[in-house]
KESE-35015 format. One line per 8 residues: their letters; for each residue x, y, z of C-alpha. Coordinates in Angstrom, 1 decimal. Each point is the difference from the previous one (the first is absolute). Layout:
<kolkes>
A	X:Y:Z  ...
</kolkes>
This chain:
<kolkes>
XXXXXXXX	0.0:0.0:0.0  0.7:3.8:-0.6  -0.4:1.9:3.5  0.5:3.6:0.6  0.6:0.8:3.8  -0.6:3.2:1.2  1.8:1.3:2.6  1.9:-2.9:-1.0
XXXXXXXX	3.6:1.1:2.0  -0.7:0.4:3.2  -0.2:-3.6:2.5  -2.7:-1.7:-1.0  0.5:1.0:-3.4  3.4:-1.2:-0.5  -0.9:-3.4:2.0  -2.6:-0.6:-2.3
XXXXXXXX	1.3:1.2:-2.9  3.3:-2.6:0.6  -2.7:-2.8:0.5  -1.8:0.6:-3.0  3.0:0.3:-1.9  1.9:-3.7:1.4  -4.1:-1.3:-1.3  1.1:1.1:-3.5
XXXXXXXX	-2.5:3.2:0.1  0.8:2.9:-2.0  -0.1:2.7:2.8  0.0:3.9:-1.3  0.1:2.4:3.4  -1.4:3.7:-0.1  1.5:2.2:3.0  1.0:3.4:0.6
XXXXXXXX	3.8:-0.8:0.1  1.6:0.9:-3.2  0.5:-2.7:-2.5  3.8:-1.2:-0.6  1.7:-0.9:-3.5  0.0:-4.3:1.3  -3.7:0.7:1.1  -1.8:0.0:-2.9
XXXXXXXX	-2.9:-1.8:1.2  -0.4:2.8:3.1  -2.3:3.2:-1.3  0.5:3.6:2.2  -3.7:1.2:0.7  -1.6:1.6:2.8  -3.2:-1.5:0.7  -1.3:2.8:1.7
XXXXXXXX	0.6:2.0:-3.0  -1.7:-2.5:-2.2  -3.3:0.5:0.2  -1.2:-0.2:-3.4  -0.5:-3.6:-1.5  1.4:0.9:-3.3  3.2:0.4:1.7  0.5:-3.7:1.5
XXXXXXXX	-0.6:-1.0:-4.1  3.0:-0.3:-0.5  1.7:-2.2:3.3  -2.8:-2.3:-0.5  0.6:-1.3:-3.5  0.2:-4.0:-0.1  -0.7:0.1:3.7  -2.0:-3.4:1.4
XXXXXXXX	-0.3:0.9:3.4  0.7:3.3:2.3  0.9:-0.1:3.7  -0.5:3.4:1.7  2.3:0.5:3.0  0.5:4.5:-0.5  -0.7:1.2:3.2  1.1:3.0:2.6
XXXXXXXX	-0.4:-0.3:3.5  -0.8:3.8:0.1  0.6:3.5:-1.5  -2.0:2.1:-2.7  0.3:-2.8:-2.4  -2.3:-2.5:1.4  -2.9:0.3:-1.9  1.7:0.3:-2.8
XXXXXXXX	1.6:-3.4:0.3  -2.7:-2.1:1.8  -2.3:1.3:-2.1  -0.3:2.4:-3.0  3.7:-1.6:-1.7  -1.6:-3.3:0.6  -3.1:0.3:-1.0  1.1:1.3:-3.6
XXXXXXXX	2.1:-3.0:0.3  -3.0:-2.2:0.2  -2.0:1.5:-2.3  3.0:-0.5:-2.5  0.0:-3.5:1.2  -4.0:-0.1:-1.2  0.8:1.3:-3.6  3.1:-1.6:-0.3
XXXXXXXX	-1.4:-3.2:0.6  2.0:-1.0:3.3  -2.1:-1.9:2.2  2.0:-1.2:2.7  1.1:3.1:2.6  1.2:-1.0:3.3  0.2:3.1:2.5  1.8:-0.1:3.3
XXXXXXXX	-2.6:2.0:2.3  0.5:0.3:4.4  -1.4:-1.9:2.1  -2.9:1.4:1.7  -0.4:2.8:-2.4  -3.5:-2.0:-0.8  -1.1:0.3:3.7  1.8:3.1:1.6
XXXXXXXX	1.6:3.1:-2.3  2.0:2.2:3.1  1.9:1.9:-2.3  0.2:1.2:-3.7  2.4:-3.2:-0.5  -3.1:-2.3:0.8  -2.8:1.9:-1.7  1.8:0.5:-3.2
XXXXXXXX	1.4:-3.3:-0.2  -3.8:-1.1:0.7  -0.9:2.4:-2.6  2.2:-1.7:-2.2  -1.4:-3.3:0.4  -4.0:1.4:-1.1  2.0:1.5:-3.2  1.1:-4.0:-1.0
XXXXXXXX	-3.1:-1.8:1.3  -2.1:2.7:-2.3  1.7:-1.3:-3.1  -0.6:-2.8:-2.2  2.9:-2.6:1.1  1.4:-2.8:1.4  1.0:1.9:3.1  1.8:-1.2:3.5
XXXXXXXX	0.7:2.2:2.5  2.7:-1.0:2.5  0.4:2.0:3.6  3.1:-1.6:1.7  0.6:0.7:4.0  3.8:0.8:0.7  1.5:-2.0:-2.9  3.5:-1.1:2.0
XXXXXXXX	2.6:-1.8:-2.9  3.9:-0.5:0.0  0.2:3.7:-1.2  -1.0:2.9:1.9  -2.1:3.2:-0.9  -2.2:2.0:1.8  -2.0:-1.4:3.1  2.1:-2.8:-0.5
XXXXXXXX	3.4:1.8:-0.2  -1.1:1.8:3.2  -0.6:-3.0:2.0  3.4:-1.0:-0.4  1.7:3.4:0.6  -2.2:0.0:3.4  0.9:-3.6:0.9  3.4:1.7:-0.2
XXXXXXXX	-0.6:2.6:3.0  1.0:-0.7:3.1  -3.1:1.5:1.4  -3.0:-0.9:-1.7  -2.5:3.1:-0.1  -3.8:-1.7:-0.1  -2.3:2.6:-1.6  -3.3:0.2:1.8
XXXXXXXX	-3.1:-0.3:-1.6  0.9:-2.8:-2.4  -1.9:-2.9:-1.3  0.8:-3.2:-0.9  1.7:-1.3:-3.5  0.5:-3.4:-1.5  2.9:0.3:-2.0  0.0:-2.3:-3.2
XXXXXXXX	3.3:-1.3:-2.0  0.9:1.5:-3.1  0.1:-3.7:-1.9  -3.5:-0.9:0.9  -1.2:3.5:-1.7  1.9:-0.8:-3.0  -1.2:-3.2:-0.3  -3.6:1.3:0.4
XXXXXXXX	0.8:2.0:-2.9  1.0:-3.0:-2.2  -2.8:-1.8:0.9  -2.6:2.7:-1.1  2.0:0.6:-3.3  -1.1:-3.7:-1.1  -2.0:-0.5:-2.4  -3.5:-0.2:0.8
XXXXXXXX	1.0:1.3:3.8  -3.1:1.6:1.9  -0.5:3.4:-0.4  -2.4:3.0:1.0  1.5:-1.0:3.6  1.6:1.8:3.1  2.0:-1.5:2.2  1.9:0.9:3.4
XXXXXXXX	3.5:-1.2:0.2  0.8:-0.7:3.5  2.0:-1.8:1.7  -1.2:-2.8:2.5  0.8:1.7:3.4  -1.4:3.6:1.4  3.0:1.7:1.6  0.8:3.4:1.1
XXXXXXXX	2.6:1.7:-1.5  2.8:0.2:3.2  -0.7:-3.6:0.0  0.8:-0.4:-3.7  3.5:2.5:0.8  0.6:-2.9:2.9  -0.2:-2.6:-2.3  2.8:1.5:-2.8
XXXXXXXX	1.7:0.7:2.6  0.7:-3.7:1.2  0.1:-0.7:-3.5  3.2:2.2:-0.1  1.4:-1.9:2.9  -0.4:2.8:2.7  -1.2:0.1:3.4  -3.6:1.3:0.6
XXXXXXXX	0.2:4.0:0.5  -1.6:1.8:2.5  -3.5:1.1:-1.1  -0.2:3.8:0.6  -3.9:1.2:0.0  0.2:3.1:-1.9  -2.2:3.3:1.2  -2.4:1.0:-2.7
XXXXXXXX	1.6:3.3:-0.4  3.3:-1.8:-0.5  -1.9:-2.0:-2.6  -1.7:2.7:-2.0  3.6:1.6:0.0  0.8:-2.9:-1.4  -2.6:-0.2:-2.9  0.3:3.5:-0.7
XXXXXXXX	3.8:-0.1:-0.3  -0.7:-2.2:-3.1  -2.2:2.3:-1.4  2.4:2.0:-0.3  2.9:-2.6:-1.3  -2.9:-0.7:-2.9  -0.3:3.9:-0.6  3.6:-0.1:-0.4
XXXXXXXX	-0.3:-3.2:-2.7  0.9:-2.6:2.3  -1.8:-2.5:0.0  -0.9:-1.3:3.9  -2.0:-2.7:1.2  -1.2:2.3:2.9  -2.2:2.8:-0.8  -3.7:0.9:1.7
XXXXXXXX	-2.1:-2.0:-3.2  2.8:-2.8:1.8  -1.5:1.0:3.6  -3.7:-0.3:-1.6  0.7:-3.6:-1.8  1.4:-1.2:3.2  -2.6:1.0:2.3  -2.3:-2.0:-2.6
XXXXXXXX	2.6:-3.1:-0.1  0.4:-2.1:-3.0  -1.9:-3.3:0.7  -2.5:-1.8:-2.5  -1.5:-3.5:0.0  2.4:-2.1:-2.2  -2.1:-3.0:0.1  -1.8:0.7:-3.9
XXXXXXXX	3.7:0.8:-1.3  0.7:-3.7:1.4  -3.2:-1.4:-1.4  0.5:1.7:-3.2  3.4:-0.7:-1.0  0.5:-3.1:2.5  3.0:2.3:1.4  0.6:-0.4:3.2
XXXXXXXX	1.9:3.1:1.2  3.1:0.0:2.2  0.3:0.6:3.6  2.4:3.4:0.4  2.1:-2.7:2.7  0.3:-2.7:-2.8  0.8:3.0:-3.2  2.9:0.9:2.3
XXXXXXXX	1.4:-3.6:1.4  0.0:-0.9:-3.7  2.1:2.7:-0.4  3.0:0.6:2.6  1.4:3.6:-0.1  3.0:0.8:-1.4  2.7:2.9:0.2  -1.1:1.9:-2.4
XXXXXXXX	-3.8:0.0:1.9  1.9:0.6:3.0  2.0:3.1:-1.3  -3.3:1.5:-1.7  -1.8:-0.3:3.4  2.7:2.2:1.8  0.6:2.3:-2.8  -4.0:0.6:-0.4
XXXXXXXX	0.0:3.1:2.1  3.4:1.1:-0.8  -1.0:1.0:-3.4  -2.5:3.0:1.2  1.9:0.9:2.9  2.9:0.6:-2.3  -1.7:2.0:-2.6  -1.8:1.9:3.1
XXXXXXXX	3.2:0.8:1.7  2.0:1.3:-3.0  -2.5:2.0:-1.5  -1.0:1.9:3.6  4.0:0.3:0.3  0.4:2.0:-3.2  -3.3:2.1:0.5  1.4:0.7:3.5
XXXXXXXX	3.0:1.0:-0.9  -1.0:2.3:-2.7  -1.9:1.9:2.7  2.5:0.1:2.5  2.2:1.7:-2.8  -2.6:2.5:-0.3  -0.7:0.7:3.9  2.0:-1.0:2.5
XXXXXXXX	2.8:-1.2:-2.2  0.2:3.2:-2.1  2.9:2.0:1.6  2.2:-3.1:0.3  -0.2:-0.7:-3.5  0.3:3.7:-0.9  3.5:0.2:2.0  1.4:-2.9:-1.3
XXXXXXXX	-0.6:1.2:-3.6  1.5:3.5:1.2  2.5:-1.5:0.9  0.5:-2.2:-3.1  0.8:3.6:-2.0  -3.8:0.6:-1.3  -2.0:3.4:0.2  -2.7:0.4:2.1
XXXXXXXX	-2.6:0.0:-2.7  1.3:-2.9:-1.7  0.4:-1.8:3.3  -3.7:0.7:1.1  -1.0:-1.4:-3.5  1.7:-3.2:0.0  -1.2:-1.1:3.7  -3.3:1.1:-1.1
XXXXXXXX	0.0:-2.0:-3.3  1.7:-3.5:2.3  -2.9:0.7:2.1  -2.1:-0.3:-2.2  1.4:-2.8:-2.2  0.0:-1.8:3.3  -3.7:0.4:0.3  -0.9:-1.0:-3.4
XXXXXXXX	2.6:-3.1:0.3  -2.2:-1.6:3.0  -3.0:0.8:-1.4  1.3:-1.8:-2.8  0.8:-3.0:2.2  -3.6:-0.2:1.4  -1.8:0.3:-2.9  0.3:-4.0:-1.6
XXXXXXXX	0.1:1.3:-3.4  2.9:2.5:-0.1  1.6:-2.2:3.4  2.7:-1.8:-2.5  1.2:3.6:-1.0  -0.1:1.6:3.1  2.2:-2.6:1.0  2.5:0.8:-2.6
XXXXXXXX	-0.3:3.5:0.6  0.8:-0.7:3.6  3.1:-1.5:-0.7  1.6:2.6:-2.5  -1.1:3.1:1.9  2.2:-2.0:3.0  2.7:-0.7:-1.9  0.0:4.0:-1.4
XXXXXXXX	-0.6:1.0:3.2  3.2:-1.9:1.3  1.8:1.5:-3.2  -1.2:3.8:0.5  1.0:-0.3:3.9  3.4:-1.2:-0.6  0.9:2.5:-2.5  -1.5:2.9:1.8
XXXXXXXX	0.8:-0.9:3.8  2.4:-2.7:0.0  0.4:-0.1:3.7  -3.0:-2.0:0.0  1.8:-2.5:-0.3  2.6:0.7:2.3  -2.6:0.4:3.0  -2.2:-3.2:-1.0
XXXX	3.8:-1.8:0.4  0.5:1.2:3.4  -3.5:-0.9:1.1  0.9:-3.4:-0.8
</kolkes>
């Protein structure tokens, strides 16, 4: 068969696309990552942006089957990919003739919409169930798999912490493995497969979500952390921090549309899934037995919260600094380019413009899409820095030796 994945790159995507692909399925993915020169099979489009059905024309040539995993967990886009880019997808799907579409919903989005997430992803589900085709829609729990992404990525990162922060006000989850979706997937892409059908994905065990930290965290062969109950101030800073990461570009399993999900939990009834497909989902216990952690899981779990804490530190360093330099800082940089032979004028002009370059660099830093650059930035201006100071006030150097 001939399948186009949207949102084809992200986890889920890739698993399934690499499934399909060992099956001897032609597998064409359509994502918002730009397409490279050994991708040829990969098409750049923005399903939010591709709300008109003529414009899926195109991607969906020779295509048997489509399998709809686009999503955003929250941010202007939402409706735009849950539901108008996907329902011009569908109705392409209608005059193109493709009846089989597979879309990965939420579960619970069918019984409880807390937050725009839900409601449009709900939404999305009336747009295929309106049309004329073989439709199954899929809403996984917490899909947990030997890769890590999102809520799955972040159980391992807290599994790292020697303190555990529980979150009040949080439901339950049964977490489902990432081969038993994919095989789901196979199942319904058989010919003469039942369609016109929604099923949860959910995993055979309710659990809450510090209990589902404790369990990664024995998988990575560490002794059970002390369980801190966190304050629900403390946890709305928490949520709200990520707002602001995902205001920034980053992408952050914690956010408040996380807060609202959580409060809801993600548990379904996976007993029609089993009587459906005659899959029998895996306990989260056996998924990770059958799996023993290695270093690299190891590593990834420590390094989880290094990665923002890094990017936090450096860009509130340079954005201090360029402050200081125009504040409190100002007449210590002034003197020491007095003394380095420049006028007054000139002097005031190149602390003011270091200032400001400092600014812009961590701002830079902090905003995901320019953070690469800023980085850059950081380390020439450094190194000019260095070269200015030791040509203008060589003793510098001289008193950083005898402080040593």
């Amino acid at each position: 068969m001939r399948i186009l994945l949207v949102g084809g790159t992200g986890f889920l995507g890739s698993a399934i696309h690499a499934r399909l692909s060992a099956e001897g399925h032609e597998c064409l993915s359509v994502s918002r990552h730009p397409a490279t020169e050994r991708d040829r099979r990969h098409t750049s489009l923005d399903v939010a942006r591709t709300t008109d059905p003529s414009q899926w024309k195109g991607v969906l040539t020779g295509v048997d089957a489509v399998i709809n995993l686009a999503g955003a967990l929250q941010g202007r886009d939402l409706h735009g990919v849950h539901v108008a880019g996907s329902a011009a997808l569908y109705s392409a799907c209608e005059s193109a003739g493709v009846r089989r579409v597979i879309l990965f919903s939420a579960i619970g989005s069918n019984v409880d919409a807390p937050s725009d997430f839900s409601r449009t992803k709900r939404e999305g589900e009336a747009a295929l169930m309106a049309r004329d085709l073989d439709w199954v829609i899929l809403r996984p729990s917490v899909v947990i798999g030997r890769a890590a992404y999102g809520g799955s990525a972040l159980l391992r990162g807290l599994a790292a912490l020697p303190v555990l922060p529980v979150m009040p006000d949080t439901a339950a989850i049964q977490p489902v493995h990432l081969d038993d979706v994919v095989e789901t997937v196979l199942f319904f892409l058989q010919p003469g497969a039942p369609s016109r059908i929604a099923l949860d994905l959910a995993g055979p065990r309710q659990i809450a979500f510090s209990d589902a930290v404790a369990l990664f965290r024995a998988w990575l062969r560490w002794r059970p952390a002390y369980r801190l109950q966190l304050p629900s101030w403390a946890a709305s800073v928490a949520y709200r921090a990520g707002d602001v990461a995902q205001m920034l570009g980053w992408p952050t399993p914690i956010s408040t549309t996380a807060q609202a999900e959580m409060r809801r939990g993600a548990t379904g009834d996976p007993e029609p899934w089993h009587r459906l497909t005659g899959r029998t989902p895996r306990d989260l216990d056996v998924a990770l037995a059958c799996e023993p952690a290695s270093v690299q899981e190891r590593w990834f779990a420590r390094l989880y919260a290094l990665k923002p804490l890094i990017f936090g530190v450096f860009g509130a360093f340079w954005i201090a600094t360029g402050i200081i330099s125009l504040s409190a800082g100002w007449n210590i940089g002034m003197s020491l380019l007095l003394e380095g032979g420049l006028q007054g004028n000139v002097a005031a002009l190149v602390v003011t413009a270091g200032a400001l370059a400092d600014i812009l660099i961590g701002l830079a830093i902090l905003w995901r899409p320019l953070s690469r650059y800023g980085l850059w930035a950081a380390l020439i201006i450094s190194l000019t820095y260095a070269v200015i100071g030791t040509v203008l006030v060589p003793r510098l150097w001289a008193d950083r030796w005898d402080q040593c």
